[in-house]
C-alpha positions in Angstrom: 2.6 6.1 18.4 -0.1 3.7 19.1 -0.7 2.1 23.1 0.7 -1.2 22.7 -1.9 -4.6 21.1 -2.1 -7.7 22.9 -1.5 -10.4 19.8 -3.7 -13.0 19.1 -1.5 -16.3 20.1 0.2 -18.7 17.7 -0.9 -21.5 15.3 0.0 -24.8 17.4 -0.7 -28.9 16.5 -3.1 -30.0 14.2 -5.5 -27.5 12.5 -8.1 -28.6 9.8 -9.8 -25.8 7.7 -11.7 -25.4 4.3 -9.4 -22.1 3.8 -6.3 -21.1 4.7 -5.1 -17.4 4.3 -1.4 -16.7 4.6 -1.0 -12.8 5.2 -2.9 -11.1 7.9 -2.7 -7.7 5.3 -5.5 -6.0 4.0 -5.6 -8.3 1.1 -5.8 -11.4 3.2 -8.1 -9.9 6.2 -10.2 -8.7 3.0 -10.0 -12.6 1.6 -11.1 -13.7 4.9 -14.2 -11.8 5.7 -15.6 -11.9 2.2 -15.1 -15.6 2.7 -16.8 -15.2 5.5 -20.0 -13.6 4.0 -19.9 -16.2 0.9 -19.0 -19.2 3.0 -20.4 -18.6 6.9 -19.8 -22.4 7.9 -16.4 -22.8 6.6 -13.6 -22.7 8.8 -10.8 -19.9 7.9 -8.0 -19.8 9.1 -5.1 -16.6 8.8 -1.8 -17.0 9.5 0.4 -13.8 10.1 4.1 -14.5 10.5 4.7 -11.5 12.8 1.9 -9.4 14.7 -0.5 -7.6 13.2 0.1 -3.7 12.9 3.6 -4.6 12.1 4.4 -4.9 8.7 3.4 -3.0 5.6 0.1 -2.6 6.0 0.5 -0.6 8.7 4.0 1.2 8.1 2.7 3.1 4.9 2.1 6.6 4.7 -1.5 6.1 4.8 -3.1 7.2 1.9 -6.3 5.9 0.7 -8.1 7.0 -2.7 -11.5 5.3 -4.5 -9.5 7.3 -7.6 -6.2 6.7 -9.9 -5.3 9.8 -11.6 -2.3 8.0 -14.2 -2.7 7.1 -17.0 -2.6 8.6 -20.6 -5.8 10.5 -22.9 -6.1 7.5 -25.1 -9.6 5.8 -25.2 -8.6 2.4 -24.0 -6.8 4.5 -20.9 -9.7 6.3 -20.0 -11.6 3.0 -20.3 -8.7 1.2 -18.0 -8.7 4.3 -15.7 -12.8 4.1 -15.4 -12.7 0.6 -14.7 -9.9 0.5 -12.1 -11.6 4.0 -10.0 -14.9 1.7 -9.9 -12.8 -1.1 -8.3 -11.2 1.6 -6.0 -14.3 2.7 -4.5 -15.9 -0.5 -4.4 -12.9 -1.3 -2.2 -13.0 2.3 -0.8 -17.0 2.0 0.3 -16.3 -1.4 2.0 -13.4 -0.3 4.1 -15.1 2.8 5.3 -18.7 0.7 5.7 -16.4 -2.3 8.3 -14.6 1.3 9.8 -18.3 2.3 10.8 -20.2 -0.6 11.5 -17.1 -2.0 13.9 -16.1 1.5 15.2 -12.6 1.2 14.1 -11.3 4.9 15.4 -8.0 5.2 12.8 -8.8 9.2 11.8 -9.9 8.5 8.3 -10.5 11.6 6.9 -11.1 13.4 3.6 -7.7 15.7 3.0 -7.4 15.7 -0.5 -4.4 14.7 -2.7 -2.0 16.6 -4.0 -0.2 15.6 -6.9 3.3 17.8 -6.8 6.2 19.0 -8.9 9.4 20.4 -8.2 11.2 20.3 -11.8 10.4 21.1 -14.9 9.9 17.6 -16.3 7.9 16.6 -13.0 5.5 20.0 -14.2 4.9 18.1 -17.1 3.6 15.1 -15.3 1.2 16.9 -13.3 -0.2 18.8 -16.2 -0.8 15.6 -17.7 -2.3 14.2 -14.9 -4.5 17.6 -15.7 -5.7 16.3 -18.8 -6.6 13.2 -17.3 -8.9 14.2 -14.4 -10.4 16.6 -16.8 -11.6 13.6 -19.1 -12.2 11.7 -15.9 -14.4 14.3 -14.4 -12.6 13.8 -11.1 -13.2 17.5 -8.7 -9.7 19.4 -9.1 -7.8 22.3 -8.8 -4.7 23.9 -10.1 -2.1 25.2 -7.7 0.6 27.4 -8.3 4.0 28.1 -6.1 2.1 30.7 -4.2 -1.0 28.7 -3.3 1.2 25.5 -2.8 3.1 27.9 -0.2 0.0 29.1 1.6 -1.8 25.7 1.2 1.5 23.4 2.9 4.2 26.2 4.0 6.4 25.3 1.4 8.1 27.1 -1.7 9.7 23.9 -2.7 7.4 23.3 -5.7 6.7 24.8 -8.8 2.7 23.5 -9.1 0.2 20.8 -7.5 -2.4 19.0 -8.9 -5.4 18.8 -6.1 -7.8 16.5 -6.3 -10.9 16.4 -3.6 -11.0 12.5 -3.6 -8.1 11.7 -1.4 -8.3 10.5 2.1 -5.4 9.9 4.8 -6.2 7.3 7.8 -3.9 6.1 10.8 -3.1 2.5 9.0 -1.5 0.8 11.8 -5.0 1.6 13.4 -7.0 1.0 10.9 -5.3 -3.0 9.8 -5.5 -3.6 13.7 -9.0 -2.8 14.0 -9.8 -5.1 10.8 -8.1 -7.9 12.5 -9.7 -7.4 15.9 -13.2 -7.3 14.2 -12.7 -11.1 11.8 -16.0 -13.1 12.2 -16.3 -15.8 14.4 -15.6 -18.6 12.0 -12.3 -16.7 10.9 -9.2 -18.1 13.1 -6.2 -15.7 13.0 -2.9 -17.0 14.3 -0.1 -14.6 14.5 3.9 -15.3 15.1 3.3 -18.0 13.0 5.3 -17.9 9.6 4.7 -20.5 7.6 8.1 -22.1 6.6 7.0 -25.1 4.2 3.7 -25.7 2.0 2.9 -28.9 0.3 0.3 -30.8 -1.6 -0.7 -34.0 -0.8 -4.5 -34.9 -0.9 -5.1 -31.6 0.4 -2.6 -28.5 1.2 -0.5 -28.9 4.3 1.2 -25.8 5.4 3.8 -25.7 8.3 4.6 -23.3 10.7 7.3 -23.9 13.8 4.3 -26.0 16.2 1.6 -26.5 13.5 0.0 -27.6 10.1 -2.6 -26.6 9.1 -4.2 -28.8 6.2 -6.4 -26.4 3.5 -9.2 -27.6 1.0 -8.0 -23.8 -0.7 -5.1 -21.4 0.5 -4.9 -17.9 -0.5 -1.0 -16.6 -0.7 -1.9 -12.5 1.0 2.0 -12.5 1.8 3.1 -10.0 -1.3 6.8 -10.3 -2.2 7.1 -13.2 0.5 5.5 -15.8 -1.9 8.7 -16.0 -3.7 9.9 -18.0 -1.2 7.6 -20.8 -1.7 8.6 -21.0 -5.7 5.8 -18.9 -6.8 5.7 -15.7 -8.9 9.7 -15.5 -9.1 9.6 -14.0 -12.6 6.5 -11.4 -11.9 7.7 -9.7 -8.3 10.7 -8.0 -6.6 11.2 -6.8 -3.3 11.6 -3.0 -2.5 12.6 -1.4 0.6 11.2 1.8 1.5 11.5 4.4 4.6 9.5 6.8 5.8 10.1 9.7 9.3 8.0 11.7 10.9 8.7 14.5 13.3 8.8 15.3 17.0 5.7 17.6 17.7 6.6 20.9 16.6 6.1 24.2 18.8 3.5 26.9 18.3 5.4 28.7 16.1 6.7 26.4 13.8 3.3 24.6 13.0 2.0 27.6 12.1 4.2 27.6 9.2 2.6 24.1 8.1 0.2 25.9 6.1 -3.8 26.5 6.1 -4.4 23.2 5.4 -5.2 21.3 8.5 -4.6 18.2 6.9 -3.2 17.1 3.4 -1.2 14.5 1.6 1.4 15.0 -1.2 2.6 12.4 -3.6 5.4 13.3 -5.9 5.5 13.8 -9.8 7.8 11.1 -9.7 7.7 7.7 -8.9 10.9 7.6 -6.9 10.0 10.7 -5.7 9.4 12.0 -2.1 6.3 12.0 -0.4 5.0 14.4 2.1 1.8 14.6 4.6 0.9 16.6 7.5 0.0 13.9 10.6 -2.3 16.0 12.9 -1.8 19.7 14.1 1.7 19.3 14.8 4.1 16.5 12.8 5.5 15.5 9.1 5.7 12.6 7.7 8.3 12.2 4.6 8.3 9.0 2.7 11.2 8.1 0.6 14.3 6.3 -0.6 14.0 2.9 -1.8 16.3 -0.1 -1.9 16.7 -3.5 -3.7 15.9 -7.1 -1.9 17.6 -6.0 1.3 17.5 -2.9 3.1 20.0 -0.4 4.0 21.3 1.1 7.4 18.9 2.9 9.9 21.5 6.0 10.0 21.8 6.5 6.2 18.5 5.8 5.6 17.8 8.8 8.7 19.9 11.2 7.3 18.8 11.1 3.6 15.4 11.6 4.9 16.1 14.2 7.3 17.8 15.5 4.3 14.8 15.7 2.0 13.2 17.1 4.7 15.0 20.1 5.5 15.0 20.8 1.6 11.4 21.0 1.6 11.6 23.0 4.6 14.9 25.0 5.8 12.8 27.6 8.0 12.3 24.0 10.1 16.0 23.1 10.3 16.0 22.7 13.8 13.4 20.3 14.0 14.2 16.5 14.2 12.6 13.2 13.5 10.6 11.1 16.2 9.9 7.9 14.7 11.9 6.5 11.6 11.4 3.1 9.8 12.0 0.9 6.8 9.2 -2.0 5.4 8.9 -3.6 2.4 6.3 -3.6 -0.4 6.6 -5.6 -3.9 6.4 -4.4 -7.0 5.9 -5.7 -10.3 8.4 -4.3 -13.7 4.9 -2.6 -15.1 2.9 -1.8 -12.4 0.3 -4.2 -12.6 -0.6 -6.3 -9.7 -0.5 -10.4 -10.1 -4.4 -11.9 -8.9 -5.6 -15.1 -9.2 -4.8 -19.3 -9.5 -1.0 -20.3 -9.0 -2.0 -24.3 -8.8 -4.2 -26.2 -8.4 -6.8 -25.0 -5.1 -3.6 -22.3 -4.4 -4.5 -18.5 -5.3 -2.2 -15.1 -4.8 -2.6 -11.8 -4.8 0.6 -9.3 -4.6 2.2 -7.0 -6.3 0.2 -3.6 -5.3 2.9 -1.4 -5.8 2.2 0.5 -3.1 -0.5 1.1 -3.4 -2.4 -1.7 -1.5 -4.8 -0.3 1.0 -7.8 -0.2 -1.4 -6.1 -1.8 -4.2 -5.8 -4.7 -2.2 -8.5 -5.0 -0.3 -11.0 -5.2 -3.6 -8.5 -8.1 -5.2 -8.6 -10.1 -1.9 -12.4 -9.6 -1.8 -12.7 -10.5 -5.5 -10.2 -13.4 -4.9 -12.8 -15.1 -2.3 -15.7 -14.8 -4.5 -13.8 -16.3 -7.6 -12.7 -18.7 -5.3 -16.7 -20.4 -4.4 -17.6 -19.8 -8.0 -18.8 -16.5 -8.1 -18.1 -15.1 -12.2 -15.0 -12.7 -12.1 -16.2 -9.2 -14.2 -14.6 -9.3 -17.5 -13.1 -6.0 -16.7 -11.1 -6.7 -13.6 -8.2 -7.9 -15.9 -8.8 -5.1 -18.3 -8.5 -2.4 -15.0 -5.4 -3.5 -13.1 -3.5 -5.6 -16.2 -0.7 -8.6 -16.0 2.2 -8.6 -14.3 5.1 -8.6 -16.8 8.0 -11.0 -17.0 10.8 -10.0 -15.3 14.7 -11.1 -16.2 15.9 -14.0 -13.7 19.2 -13.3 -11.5 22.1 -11.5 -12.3 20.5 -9.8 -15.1 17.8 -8.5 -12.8 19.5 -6.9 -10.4 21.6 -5.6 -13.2 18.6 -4.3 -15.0 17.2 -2.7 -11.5 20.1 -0.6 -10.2 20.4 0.4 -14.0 17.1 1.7 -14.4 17.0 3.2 -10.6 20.1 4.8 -11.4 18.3 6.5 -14.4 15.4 7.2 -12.5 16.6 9.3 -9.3 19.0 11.2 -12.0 15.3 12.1 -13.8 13.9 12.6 -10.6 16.3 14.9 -9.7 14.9 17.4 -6.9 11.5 15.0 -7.0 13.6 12.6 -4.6 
């Protein structure tokens, strides 16, 4: 949807650097420029192994929130929930600051977020989520079927939680204009993968017609570090798709709802989510499938299936653009941040949920880097990674539980 971007070129001979970023994703780009701030003569240098606007950071649905609304009433979860929402808007305030000062245009705006059910047990989730933005203080409102009806032009759900601090921005615009905007002692190489890293006096990495030798790297490549022997037992990989409509006629936007813009994440995490894109479109996120992906038609027709399930009065209408990308996720939720070995750093494992979430770790990954203290509650906020089973009983374990899950889901997905 976007006119097309002119990449920057490719990493080629023999390039020295104090820092070495491997990701061109918010987390990295965030890594870089705080870098940047906390190191201005240092050379940086980002390597992207495709072009930038073209991988996750810019194929999710585009939801950004200084808030997270899960979570249970116990004190030591409203203490973890505190601590992670001042993260999140540190992160938040920093984006929307660079989106300002370098006029990024990538139609952040405030929409809302609403929280949704469609079953029974999903009803249950949102009304604790209730509870929890209650103790949190967080602006809400209650909606019923009728107001979710009149709100999104949709009787598919039973309740929605809405809460004023969500935001939806264009993220294919919005990771293009970070990139575009690096500071001048930031290098950024893209189509250039780097297929080998090795530690000799200093780190060499190696890409098809370069290395790059690194005082520090920073691994900003998510799921992808498991191929360098790193975080194996912490991360798996998850495909996920996502559609949105052909511009819809008069008639039929008009049955979009009175919002003019909103976002709508399920009850459920394997649920569907939903969000109006301008006056005229849908976007439906959903599906998800394990270390490889599945085929473009079945992943199309489930999500044109979820689709006309939300909305059978739009039948006739079909999908423009559909896609797959990838995102990693960790077995509870917590995202992995900080030393691998020795001078080599990582951050991955957002669960998709890396647009602010990752931007503050790569942020507070450069200044932990040049000796700044790390806040004694950054650990407490986001947690450890978990240890995950090794190969076959993994997969085993995944389809298992995924299994259970969409069955639980049920009219969620």
């Amino acid at each position: 949807m976007l006119p097309p971007r002119i990449a920057k070129s490719s990493a080629v001979g023999e390039i020295t650097a104090k820092y070495a970023i491997v990701g061109a994703g918010f987390t990295g780009l965030a890594a870089a420029r705080r870098l940047s701030e906390l190191d201005p003569t240092a050379d940086i240098v980002v390597l992207e192994a495709t072009t930038v606007g073209e991988g996750s950071s810019a194929r999710n649905s585009g939801f950004i929130s200084p808030s997270d609304i899960t979570g249970g009433l116990g004190q030591g979860e409203i203490d973890q929930a505190e601590a992670r929402n001042r993260y999140g808007t540190e992160g938040f305030d920093w984006l929307v600051a660079l989106i300002e000062r370098y006029g990024i245009d990538c139609d952040l705006h405030r929409s809302g977020r609403i929280k949704a059910a469609a079953t029974e047990n999903g009803e249950k989730s949102v009304r604790a989520s209730l509870d929890v933005v209650r103790t949190l203080n967080i602006p809400h409102m209650m909606l019923d079927r009728d107001l979710m009806r009149e709100r999104i032009g949709t009787s598919y759900y039973r309740c929605g939680l809405f809460t004023e601090e969500g935001y939806l921005v264009q993220p294919a615009s919005l990771i293009r204009g970070l990139a575009d905007a690096l500071p001048a002692n930031v290098l950024l190489f893209e189509g250039s993968p780097v297929r080998e890293l090795e530690k000799a006096e200093k780190w060499r990495l190696h890409t098809a017609d370069a290395c790059i030798t690194a005082d520090y790297v920073i691994m900003a490549a998510n799921a992808s570090i498991k191929n360098f022997g790193y975080l194996r037992d912490r991360l798996v990989t998850i495909y996920t798709y996502a559609a949105i409509t052909r511009s819809m006629a008069p008639a039929d936007a008009a049955r979009l709802g009175s919002m003019a813009s909103w976002g709508l994440l399920s009850a459920h995490r394997l649920g569907t989510t939903v969000r109006r894109v301008g006056a005229d479109r849908l976007m439906v996120r959903s599906l998800c499938s394990y270390e490889r992906g599945m085929a473009s038609e079945r992943a199309h027709s489930a999500l044109l299936t979820r689709f006309r399930r939300r909305y059978p009065d739009l039948a006739h209408v079909d999908f423009e653009y559909a896609w797959g990308g990838t995102t990693a996720l960790t077995m509870n939720g917590a995202p992995f941040w900080g030393r691998i070995d020795d001078q080599l750093f990582a951050s991955a494992g957002c669960n998709g949920a890396g647009v602010v979430k990752g931007t503050v770790l790569g942020k507070k990954l450069a200044e932990h880097i040049v000796g700044q203290p790390v806040e004694a509650d950054l650990a407490r906020a986001y947690g450890t990674p978990n240890w995950i089973a090794p190969e076959p009983f993994r997969s085993l374990g995944f389809h298992v539980v995924s299994t259970f899950e969409r069955r639980k889901a049920g009219l969620e997905s």
